[in-house]
C-alpha positions in Angstrom: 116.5 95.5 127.5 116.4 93.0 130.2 116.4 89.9 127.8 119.3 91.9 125.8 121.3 92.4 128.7 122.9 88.6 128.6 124.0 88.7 125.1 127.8 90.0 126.0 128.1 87.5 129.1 126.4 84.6 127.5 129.8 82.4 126.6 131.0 83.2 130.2 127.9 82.6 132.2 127.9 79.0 130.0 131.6 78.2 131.0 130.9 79.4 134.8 128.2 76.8 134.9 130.4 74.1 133.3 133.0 74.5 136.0 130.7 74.2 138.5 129.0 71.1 141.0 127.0 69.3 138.2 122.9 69.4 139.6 120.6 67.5 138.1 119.7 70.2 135.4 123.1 70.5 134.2 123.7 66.5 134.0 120.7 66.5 132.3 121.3 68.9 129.5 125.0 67.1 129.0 123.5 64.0 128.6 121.2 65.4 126.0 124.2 67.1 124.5 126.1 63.8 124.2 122.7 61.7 122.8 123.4 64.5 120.0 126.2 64.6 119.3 128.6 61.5 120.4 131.8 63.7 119.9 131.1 66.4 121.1 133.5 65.9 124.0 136.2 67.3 121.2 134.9 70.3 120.0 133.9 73.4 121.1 131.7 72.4 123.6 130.0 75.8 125.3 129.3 76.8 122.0 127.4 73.3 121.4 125.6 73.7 125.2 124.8 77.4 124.6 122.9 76.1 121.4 120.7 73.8 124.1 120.1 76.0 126.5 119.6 79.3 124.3 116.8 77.5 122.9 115.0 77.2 126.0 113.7 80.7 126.1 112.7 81.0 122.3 110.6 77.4 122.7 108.6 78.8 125.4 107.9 82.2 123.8 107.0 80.0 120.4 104.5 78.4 122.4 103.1 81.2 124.6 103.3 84.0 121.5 100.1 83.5 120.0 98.1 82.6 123.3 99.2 85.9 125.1 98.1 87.3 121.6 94.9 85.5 121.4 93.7 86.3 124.9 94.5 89.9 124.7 91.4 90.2 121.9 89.3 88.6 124.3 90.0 90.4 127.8 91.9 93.2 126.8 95.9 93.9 125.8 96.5 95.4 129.7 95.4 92.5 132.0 97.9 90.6 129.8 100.7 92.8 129.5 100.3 93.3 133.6 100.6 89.7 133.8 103.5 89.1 131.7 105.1 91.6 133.2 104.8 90.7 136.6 105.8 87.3 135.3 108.9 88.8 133.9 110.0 90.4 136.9 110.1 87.2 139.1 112.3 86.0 136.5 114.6 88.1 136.5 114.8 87.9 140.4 114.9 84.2 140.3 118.3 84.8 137.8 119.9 87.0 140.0 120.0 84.0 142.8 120.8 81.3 140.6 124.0 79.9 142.1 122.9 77.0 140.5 121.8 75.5 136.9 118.6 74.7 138.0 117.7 78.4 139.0 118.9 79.4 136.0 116.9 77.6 133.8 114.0 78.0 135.9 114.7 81.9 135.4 115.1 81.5 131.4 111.9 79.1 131.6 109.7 81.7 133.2 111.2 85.1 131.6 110.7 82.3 128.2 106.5 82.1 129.1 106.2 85.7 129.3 108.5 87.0 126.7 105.7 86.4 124.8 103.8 89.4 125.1 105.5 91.2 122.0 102.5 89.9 120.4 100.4 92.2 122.9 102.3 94.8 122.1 102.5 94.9 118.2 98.3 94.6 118.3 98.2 97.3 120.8 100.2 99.6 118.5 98.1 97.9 115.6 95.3 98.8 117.6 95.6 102.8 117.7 97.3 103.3 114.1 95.5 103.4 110.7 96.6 100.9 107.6 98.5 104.1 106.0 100.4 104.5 109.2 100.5 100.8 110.3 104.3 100.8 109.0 104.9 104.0 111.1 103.3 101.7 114.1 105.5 99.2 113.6 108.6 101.1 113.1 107.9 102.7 116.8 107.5 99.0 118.5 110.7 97.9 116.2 112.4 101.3 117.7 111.6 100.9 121.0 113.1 97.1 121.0 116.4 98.6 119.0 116.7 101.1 122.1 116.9 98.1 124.5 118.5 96.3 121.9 121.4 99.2 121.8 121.2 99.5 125.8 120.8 96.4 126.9 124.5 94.7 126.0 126.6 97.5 126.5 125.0 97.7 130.1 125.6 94.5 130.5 129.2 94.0 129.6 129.7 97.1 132.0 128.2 95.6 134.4 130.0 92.2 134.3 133.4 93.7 135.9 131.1 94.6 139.0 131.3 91.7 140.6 129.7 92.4 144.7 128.3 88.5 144.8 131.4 88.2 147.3 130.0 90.4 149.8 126.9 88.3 150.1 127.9 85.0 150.0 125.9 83.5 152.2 122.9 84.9 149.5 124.3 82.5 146.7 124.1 84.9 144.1 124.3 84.3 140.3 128.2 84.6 138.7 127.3 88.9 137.2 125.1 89.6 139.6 125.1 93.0 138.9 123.4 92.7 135.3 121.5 90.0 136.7 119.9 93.0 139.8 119.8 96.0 136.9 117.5 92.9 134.6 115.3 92.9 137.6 115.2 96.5 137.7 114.1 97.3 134.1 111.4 94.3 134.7 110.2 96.5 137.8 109.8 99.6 135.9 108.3 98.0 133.2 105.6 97.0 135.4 105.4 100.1 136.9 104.6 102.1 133.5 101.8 99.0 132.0 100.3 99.4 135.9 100.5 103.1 135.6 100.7 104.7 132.5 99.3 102.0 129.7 95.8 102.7 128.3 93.8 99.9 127.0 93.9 100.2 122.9 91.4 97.2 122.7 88.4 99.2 121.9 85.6 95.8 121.3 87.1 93.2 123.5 85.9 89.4 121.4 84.5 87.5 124.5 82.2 84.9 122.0 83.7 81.1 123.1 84.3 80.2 120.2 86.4 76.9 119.8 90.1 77.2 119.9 92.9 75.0 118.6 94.9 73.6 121.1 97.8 75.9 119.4 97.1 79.2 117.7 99.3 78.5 115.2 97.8 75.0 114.8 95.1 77.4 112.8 97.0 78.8 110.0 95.8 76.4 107.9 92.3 77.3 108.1 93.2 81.3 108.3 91.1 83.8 106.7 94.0 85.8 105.3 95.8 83.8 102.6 99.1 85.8 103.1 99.5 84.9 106.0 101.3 81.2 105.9 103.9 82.7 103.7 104.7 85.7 105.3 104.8 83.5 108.5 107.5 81.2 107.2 109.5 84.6 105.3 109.6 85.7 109.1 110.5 82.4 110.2 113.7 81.9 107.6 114.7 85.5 108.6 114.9 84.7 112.2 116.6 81.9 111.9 119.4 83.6 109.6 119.3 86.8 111.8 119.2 84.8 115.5 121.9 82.6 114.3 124.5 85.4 113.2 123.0 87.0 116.8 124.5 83.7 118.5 127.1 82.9 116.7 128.9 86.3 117.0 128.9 86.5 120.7 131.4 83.0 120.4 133.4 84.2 117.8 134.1 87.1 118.8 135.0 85.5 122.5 136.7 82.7 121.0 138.5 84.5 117.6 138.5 88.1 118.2 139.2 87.6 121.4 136.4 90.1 122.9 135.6 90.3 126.3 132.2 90.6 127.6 132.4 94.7 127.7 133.7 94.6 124.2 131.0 92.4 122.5 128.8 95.2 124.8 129.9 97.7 122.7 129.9 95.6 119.7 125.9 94.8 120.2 125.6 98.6 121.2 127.1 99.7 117.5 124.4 97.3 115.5 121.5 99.1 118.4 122.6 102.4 117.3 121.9 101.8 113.5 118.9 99.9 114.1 117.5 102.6 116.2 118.4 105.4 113.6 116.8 103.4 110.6 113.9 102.7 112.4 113.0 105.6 114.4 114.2 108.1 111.6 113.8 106.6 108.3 110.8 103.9 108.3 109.1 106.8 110.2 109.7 108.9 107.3 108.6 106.7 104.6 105.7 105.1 105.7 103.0 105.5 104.0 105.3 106.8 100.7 107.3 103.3 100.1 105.4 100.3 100.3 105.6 97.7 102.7 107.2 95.0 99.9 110.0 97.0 99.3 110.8 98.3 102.7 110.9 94.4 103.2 112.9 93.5 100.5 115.5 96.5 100.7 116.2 94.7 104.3 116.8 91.6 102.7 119.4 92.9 100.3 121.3 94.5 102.7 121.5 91.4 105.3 122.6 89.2 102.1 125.6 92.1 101.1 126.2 91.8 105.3 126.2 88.4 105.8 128.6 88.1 102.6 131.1 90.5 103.5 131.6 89.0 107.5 131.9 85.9 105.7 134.8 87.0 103.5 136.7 89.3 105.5 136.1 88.3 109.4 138.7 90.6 110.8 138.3 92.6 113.4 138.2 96.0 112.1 136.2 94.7 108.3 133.4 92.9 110.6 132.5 96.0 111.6 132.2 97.3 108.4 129.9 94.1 107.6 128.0 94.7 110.5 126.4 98.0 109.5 124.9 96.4 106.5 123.3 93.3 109.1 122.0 96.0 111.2 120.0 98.4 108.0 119.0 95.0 107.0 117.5 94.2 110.4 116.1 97.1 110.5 114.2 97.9 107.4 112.9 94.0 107.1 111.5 93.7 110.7 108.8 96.6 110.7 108.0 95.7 107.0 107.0 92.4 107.7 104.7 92.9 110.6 103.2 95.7 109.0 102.5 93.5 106.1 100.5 90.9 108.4 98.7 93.5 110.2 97.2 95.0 107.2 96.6 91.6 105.9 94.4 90.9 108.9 91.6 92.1 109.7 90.6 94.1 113.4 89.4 91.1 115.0 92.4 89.1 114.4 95.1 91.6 114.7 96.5 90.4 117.9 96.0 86.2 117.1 97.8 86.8 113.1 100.3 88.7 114.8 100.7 86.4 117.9 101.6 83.8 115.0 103.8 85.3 112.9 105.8 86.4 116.6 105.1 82.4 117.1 107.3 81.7 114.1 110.0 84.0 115.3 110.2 82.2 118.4 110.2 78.6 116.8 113.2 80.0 114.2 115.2 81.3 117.7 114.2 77.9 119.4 115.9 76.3 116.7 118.5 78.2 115.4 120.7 78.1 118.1 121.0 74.8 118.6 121.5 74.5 114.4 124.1 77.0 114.4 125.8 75.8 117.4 126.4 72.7 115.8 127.3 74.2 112.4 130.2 76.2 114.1 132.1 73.6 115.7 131.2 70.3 112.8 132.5 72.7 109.5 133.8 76.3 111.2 132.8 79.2 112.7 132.8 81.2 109.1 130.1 79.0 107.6 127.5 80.0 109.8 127.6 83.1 108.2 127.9 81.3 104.7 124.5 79.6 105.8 122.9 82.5 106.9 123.3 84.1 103.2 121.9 81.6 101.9 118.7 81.8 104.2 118.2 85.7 103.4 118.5 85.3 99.5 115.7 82.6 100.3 113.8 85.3 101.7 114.5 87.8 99.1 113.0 85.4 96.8 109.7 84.4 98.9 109.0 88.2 99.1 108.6 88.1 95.1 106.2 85.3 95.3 104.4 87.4 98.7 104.1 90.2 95.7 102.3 88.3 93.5 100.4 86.8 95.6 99.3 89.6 97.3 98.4 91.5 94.2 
């Protein structure tokens, strides 16, 4: 929820910044923008910088992924998830008193290192589920991010028209502080229930030294599990489809629709809801009955039909219409896939194979938003979503070859 909670104020936080004193950060980052893209003085330009610094958090948890995942099967999935957690919460704090770029980077650099951990978690539900129930498993950890998918933007749009940072001015708080304080607060309770409530899953902790790569990922090469490297790039060409649409819509709903940042809320909140039903209701159900390829591929059909229809009919009240289809899509593909790599690998491994395909993820959000930023404002807006159908009948087509393969 915390990382969710900046979806709806995203464009707005960007502009805020752009008004502002340029600090080093900021010059920085514009100077990188212009190396880019010589032009881009005439287009669209937050869209173009939120591309740049959106990618900030994904690179980090790209890189950190498959270490937090790695580590866990040697010391145990709590001392890591305490860590991250911890980690997280400091982030969060350093957001909420980011008057400046620099703090706010800092914050999206550190909340980046230890978003991570979603590795930890998939191999601690992988831990404590069998291989018939593994999809189940899945489904639970997909459910649990849909519910902070689904209350993490309204929450945050909501709290965007509480604006207290005048009261405290001489604290130099962040423009929405309010989401900013509540981010800190879910990061604090979070902590509170690993400290508290969490159990270690990890039953024979792998303390052999063995020699590592320098990257986790580096190792896919030389895996043991010969799905994995395709399944890995599936996920990754998913990703980048499904976080592209996720960045794209915040702007052109701001920019076209004319949203404000309580009504793309509400807007994020509708595709939650769905998720969370499909997920927590019917992958639950299934699991076990359907296999994993076609829970998989059903997700990808129903992204392509959604990404098609927003591209043809745009429009306020049809998007939403489009929408549902993105969000089944979302939902059915997500749990599929990771259960797929999970039963692919064996106990040992579960949370390094898992830490990588989560690495993939992260590399696809590190570079989508920057892609799609610059797709939007080059061509049009509407073409993102004309590339993102593309991207998801690519997928539909790799899970084919993943079935033969796999038989």
């Amino acid at each position: 929820m915390g990382f969710s909670i900046i979806f709806p104020i995203f464009p707005e936080t960007l502009k805020y910044f752009l008004s502002q004193e340029k600090d080093i950060s900021l010059e920085l980052t514009l100077n990188f923008i212009r190396y880019l893209s010589p032009d881009s003085e005439n287009v669209p330009f937050p869209v173009l910088f939120g591309g740049v610094v959106g990618s900030i958090y994904s690179i980090l948890q790209f890189i950190f992924s498959p270490i937090w995942g790695k580590w866990s099967d040697k010391i145990g999935r709590k001392p890591i998830l305490l860590f991250t957690s911890l980690g997280n919460l400091l982030g969060y704090i350093v957001w909420f008193f980011s008057s400046s770029f620099t703090l706010f980077v800092l914050s999206r650099t550190i909340t980046g290192i230890m978003g991570g951990n979603i590795s930890v978690a998939s191999a601690s539900m992988a831990d404590t589920t069998s291989a018939a129930d593994r999809a189940k498993g899945m489904g639970i950890i997909g459910a649990a991010i849909g519910l902070g998918f689904v209350m993490g933007p309204p929450i945050g749009g909501i709290l965007s028209a509480l604006d207290f940072g005048a009261y405290f001015s001489d604290l130099k708080l962040t423009i929405f502080p309010a989401t900013a304080l509540v981010a800190s607060l879910i990061a604090f309770v979070n902590l509170m229930l690993v400290l508290f409530y969490y159990k270690e899953t990890l039953e024979n902790k792998n303390n052999t030294h063995q020699k590592r790569e320098i990257h986790p990922i580096i190792g896919i090469k030389n895996t043991r599990v010969k799905e994995l490297p395709l399944l890995s790039f599936i996920f990754f060409i998913y990703i980048f489809s499904f976080s592209g649409f996720e960045f794209c819509i915040n702007f052109y709903l701001n920019d076209y629709l004319g949203f404000n940042p309580k009504q793309i809320g509400f807007t994020f909140l509708y595709i939650g809801v769905i998720i969370i039903l499909i997920q927590g209701g019917v992958i639950r159900r299934i699991s076990g009955k359907v296999s994993e390829f076609k829970i998989s591929s059903v997700g990808s059909y129903f992204l392509v039909i959604g990404f098609i229809a927003i591209a043809i009919y745009p429009e306020q009240y049809y998007i939403f219409f489009a929408l549902t289809f993105v969000s089944i899509g979302s939902a059915f593909i997500n749990p599929g896939l990771s259960s797929l790599t999970s039963l692919c690998s064996p106990t040992e491994e579960q949370g390094r194979n898992l830490g990588i395909l989560r690495s993939f993820g992260s590399l696809a959000r590190a570079l989508s938003p920057i892609t799609f930023a610059f797709i939007y404002f080059t061509l049009e807006p509407i073409t993102t979503f004309v590339v993102s159908t593309f991207l998801c009948v690519l997928v539909t087509l790799l899970l084919f070859r993943l079935k033969t393969l796999y038989s």
